[in-house]
MARKE-537285 format. One record per residue (C-alpha): x, z, y. Coordinates in nm, 2 decimals, padded with zeros to 4 digits. Example, Ala and Ser with C-alpha at 12.3 -4.5 7.8 and 13.67 -1.06 7.14 Angstrom:
<atoms>
01.23, 00.78, -00.45 .
01.37, 00.71, -00.11 .
</atoms>
This chain:
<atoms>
00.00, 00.00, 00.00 .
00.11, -00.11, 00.36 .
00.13, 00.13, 00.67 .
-00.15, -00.06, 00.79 .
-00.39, -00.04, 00.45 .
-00.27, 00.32, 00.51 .
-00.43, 00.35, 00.88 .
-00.74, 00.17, 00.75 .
-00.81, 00.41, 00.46 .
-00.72, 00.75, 00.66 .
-00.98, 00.60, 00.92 .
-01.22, 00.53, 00.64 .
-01.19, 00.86, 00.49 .
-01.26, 01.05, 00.82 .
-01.51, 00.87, 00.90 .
-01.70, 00.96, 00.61 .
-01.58, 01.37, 00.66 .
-01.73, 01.32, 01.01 .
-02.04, 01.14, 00.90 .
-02.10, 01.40, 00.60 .
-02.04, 01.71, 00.87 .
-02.26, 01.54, 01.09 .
-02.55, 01.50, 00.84 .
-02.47, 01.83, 00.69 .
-02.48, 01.97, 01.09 .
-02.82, 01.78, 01.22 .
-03.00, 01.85, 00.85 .
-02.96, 02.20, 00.89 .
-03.12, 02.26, 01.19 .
-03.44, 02.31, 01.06 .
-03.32, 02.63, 00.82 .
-03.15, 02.79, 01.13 .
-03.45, 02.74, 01.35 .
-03.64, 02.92, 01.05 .
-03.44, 03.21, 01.01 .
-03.41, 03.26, 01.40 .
-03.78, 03.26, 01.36 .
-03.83, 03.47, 01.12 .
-03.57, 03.73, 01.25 .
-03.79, 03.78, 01.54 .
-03.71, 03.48, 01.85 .
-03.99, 03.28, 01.97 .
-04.02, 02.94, 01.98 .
-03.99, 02.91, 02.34 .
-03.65, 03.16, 02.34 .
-03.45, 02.93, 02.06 .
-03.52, 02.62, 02.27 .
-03.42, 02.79, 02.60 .
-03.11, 02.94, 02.39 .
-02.99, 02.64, 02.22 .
-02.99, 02.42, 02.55 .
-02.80, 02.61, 02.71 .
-02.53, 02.72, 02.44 .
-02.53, 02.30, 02.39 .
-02.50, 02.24, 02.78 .
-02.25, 02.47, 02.76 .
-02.02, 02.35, 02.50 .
-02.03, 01.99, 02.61 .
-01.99, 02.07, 02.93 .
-01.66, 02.18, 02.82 .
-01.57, 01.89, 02.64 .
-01.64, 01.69, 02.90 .
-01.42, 01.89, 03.14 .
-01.15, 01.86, 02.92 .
-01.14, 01.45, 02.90 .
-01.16, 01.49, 03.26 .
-01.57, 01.40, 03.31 .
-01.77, 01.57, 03.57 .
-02.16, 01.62, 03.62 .
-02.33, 01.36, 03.76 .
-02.40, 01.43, 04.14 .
-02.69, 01.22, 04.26 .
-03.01, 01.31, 04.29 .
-03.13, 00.98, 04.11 .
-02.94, 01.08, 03.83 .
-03.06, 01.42, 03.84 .
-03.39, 01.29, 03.83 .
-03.38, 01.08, 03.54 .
-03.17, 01.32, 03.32 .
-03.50, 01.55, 03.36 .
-03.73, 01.34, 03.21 .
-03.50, 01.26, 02.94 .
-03.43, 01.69, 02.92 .
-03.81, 01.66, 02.92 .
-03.88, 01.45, 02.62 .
-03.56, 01.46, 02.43 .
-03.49, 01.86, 02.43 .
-03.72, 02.06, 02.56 .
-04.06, 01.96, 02.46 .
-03.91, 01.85, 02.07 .
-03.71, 02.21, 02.03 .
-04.00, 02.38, 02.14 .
-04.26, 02.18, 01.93 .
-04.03, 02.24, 01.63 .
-04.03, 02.60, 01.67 .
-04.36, 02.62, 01.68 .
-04.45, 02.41, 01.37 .
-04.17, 02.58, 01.19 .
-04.38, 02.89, 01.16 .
-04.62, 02.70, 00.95 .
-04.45, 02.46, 00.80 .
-04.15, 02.44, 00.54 .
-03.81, 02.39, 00.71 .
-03.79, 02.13, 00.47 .
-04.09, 01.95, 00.56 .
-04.01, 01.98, 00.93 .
-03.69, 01.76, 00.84 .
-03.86, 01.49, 00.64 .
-04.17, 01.46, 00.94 .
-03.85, 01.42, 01.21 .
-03.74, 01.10, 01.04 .
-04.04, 00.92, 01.14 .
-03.93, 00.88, 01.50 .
-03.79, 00.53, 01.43 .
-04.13, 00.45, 01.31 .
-04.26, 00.60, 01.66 .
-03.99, 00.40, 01.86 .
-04.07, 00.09, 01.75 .
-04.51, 00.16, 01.79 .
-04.40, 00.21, 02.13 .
-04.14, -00.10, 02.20 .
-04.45, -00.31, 02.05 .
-04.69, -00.12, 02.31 .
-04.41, -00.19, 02.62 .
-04.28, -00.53, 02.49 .
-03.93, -00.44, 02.41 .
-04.09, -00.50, 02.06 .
-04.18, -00.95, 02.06 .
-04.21, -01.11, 01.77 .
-04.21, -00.85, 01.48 .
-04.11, -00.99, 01.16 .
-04.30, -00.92, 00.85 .
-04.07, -00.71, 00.66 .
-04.04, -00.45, 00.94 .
-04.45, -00.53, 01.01 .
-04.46, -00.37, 00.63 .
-04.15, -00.11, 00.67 .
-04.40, 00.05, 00.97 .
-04.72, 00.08, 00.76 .
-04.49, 00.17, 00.45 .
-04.34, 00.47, 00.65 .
-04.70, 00.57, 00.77 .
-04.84, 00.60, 00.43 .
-04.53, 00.80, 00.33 .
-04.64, 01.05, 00.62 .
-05.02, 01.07, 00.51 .
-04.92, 01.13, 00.12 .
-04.70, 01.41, 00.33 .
-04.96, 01.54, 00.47 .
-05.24, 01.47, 00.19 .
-05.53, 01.55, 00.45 .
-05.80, 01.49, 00.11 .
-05.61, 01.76, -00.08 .
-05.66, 02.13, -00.10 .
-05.28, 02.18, -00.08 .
-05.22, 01.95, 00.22 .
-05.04, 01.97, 00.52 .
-05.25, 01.86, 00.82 .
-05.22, 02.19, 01.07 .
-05.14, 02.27, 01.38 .
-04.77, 02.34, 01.28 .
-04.80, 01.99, 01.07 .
-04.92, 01.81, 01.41 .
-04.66, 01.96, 01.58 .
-04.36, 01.85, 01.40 .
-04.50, 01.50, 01.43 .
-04.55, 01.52, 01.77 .
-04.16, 01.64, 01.80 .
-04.06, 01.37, 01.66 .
-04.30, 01.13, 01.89 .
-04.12, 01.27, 02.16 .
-03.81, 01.19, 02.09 .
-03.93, 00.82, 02.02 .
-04.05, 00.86, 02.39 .
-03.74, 00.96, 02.49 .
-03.53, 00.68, 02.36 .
-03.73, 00.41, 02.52 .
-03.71, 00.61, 02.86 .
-03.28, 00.66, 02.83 .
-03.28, 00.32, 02.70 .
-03.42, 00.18, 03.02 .
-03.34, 00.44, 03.28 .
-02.99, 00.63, 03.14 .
-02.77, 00.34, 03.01 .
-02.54, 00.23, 03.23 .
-02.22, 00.11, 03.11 .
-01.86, 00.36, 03.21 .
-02.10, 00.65, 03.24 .
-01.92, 00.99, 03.10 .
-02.16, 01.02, 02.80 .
-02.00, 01.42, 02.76 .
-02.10, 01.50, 03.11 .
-02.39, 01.32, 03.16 .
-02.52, 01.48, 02.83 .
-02.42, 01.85, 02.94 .
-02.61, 01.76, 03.25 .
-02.96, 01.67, 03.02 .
-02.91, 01.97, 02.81 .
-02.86, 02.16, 03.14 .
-03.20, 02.03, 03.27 .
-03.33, 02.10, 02.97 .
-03.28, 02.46, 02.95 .
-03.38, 02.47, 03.35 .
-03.74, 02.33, 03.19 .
-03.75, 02.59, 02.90 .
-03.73, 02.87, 03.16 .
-04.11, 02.87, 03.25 .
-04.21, 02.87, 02.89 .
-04.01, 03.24, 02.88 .
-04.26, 03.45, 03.05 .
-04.54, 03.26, 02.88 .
-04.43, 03.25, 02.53 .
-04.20, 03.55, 02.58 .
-03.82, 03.50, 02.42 .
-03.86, 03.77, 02.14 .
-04.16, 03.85, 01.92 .
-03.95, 04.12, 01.74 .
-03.65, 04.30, 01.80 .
-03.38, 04.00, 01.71 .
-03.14, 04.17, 01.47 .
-02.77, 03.99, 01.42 .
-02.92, 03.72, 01.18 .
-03.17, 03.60, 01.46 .
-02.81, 03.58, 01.72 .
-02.65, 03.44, 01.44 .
-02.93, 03.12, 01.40 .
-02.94, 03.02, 01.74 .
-02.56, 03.00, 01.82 .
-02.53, 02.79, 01.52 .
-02.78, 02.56, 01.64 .
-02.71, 02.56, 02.01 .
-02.32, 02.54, 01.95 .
-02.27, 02.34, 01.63 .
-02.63, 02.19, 01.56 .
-02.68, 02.06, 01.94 .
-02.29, 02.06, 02.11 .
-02.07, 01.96, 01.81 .
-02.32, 01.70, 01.68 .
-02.33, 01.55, 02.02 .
-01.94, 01.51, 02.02 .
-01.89, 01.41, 01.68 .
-02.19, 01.13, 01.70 .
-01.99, 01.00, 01.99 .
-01.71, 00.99, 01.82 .
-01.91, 00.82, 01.48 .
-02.05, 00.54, 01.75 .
-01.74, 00.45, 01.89 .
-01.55, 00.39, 01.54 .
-01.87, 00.26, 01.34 .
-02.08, 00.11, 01.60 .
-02.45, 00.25, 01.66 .
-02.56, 00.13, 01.36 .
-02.31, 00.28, 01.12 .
-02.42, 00.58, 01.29 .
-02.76, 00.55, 01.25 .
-02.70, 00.54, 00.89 .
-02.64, 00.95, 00.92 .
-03.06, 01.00, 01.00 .
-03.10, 00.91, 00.64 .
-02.96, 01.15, 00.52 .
-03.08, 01.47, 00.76 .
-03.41, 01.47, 00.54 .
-03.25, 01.49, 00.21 .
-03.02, 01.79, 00.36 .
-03.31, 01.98, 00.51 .
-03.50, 01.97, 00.18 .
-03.22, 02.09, 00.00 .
-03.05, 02.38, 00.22 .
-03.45, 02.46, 00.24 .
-03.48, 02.53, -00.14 .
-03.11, 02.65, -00.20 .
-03.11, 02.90, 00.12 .
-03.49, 03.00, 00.15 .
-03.62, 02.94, -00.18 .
-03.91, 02.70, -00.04 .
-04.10, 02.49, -00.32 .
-04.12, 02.09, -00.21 .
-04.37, 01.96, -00.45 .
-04.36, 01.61, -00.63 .
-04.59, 01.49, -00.35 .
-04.38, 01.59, -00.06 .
-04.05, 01.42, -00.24 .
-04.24, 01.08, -00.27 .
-04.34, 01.06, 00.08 .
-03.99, 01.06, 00.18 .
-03.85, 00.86, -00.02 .
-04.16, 00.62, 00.14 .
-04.08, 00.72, 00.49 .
-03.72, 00.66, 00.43 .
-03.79, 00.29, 00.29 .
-04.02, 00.23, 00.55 .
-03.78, 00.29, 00.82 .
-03.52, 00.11, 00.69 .
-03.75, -00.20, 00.64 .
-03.82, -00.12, 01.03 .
-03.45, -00.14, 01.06 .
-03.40, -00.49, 00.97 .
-03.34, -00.78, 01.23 .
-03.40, -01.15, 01.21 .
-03.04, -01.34, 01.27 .
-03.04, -01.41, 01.63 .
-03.11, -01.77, 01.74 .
-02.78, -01.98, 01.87 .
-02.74, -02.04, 02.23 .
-02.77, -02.36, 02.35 .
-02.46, -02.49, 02.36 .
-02.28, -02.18, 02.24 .
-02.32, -02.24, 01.88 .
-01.97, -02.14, 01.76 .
-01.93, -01.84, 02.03 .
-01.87, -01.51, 01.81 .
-02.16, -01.27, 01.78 .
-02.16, -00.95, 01.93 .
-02.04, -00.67, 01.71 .
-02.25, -00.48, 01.51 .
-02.44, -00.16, 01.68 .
-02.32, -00.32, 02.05 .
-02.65, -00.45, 02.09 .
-02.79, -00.10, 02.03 .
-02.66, 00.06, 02.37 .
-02.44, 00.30, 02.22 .
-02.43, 00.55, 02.55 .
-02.82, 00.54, 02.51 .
-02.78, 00.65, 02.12 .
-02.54, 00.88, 02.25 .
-02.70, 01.06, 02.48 .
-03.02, 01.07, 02.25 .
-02.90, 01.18, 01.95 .
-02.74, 01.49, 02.13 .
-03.07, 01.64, 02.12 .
-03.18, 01.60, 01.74 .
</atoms>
């Protein structure tokens, strides 16, 4: 083996340490939100927490590669509506389906938000011309979420918690098609620019404190324990290392990663907290899963005139990596 069949491989294999700490990272999420839960935070308190501790750590990061917070109102202005729809109202909506629901569930319902995103590019026209396959991956990743939530069953899921999760993961669909538009700009400092969104985030969580309260119970150690882990590693670190993912891999070697996030919430929720996910539950992901990535799948993209033979753009480039970035920071 060369030096440079050397290079490749070491690249390849952290790559996949990266991607497999990433998935690891995002899929648990869902069991520390549970066990902050149950060790006596509210809803409302872990979202407020982990904002912050995530503003905080990429803030940090971003200070370090020499990035500051954006300073324009503009900016400002945007980032809170991304905060908004991408942080805030998601965390909280998670924490308060999470009481109800399985944290193993709440995982597999969060991976319909490509199926969300692309509903809403077909309602705003981003979305022309939708080819069959991904026509059928959308209604295939539907019916995996209504044999989920088996509303003619005895044993199914539709609940408030249930509607919940979904509407968490709606939001963040939301959310992409507004950074998409409004947040990607090409040079930004994705570090900074995402401390400043978590920042906005927790400024937007605040409120919800002296509604919902920030305790129910007395938080013991396990309860401090929960929401560092997801504010610092589950929100912060994923950010940084998903950056880092996009810029070796591309957007859509990164994407690959959401696959997996259901699979590891399902399984750190029966190894960790003994929850039962019936046959049912395990076949409607594996349907959402197919769907989505039917609903992943592009037509080849037509020559331009007279540019037959120019090169195509790399792989995940046309996905606006800063706007992947920036969104995925929140999941």
């Amino acid at each position: 083996m060369d030096e440079r069949e050397a290079d490749v491989n070491g690249g390849g294999r952290a790559t996949t340490v990266r991607m497999g700490l990433l998935a690891l990272l995002w899929g648990s999420t869902f069991l520390w939100i549970e066990v902050a839960l149950g060790s006596g935070l509210s809803p409302s308190g872990i979202a407020f927490v982990r904002c912050l501790l995530g503003a905080g750590v990429l803030y940090v990061l971003s200070r370090s590669v020499g990035q500051r917070l954006p300073r324009d109102l503009v900016t400002w202005g945007r980032l809170t509506v991304a905060a908004l729809f991408c942080n805030a109202l998601p965390f909280l909506l998670f924490g308060i389906g999470q009481q109800t629901v399985d944290s193993g569930v709440a995982g597999v319902l969060n991976a319909t938000t490509p199926l969300w995103s692309l509903l809403i590019g077909l309602a705003i026209g981003t979305e022309r011309g939708l080819h069959p396959v991904r026509l059928g991956g959308l209604l295939l990743g539907f019916a995996g979420t209504v044999l989920i939530f088996a509303p003619w069953g005895r044993d199914g899921l539709v609940s408030r918690g249930a509607l919940a999760l979904l509407a968490a993961a709606a939001s963040y669909a939301v959310a992409f098609a507004y950074m998409g538009r409004k947040l990607t700009v090409g040079g930004t400092a994705p570090l900074a620019v995402s401390a400043a969104q978590l920042l906005a985030a927790a400024g937007l969580s605040v409120p919800l404190l002296f509604v919902d309260g920030p305790v129910r119970a007395r938080p013991d150690a396990t309860a401090l324990l929960a929401v560092v882990v997801l504010g610092v590693f589950c929100t912060g670190i994923t950010f940084h290392l998903n950056h880092r993912l996009i810029a070796d891999e591309g957007a859509t070697g990164a994407a690959t990663v959401g696959y997996l996030l259901p699979v590891v919430s399902v399984a750190l929720g029966a190894a960790v907290l003994g929850e039962e996910i019936g046959p049912r539950v395990v076949a409607g992901m594996v349907v959402v899963l197919a769907g989505v990535a039917m609903t992943r799948r592009r037509g080849r993209p037509r020559p331009t005139a007279g540019r037959a033979g120019a090169p195509a753009a790399p792989e995940g480039r046309r996905e606006r990596p800063d706007a992947v970035s920036r969104a995925r920071s929140g999941s």
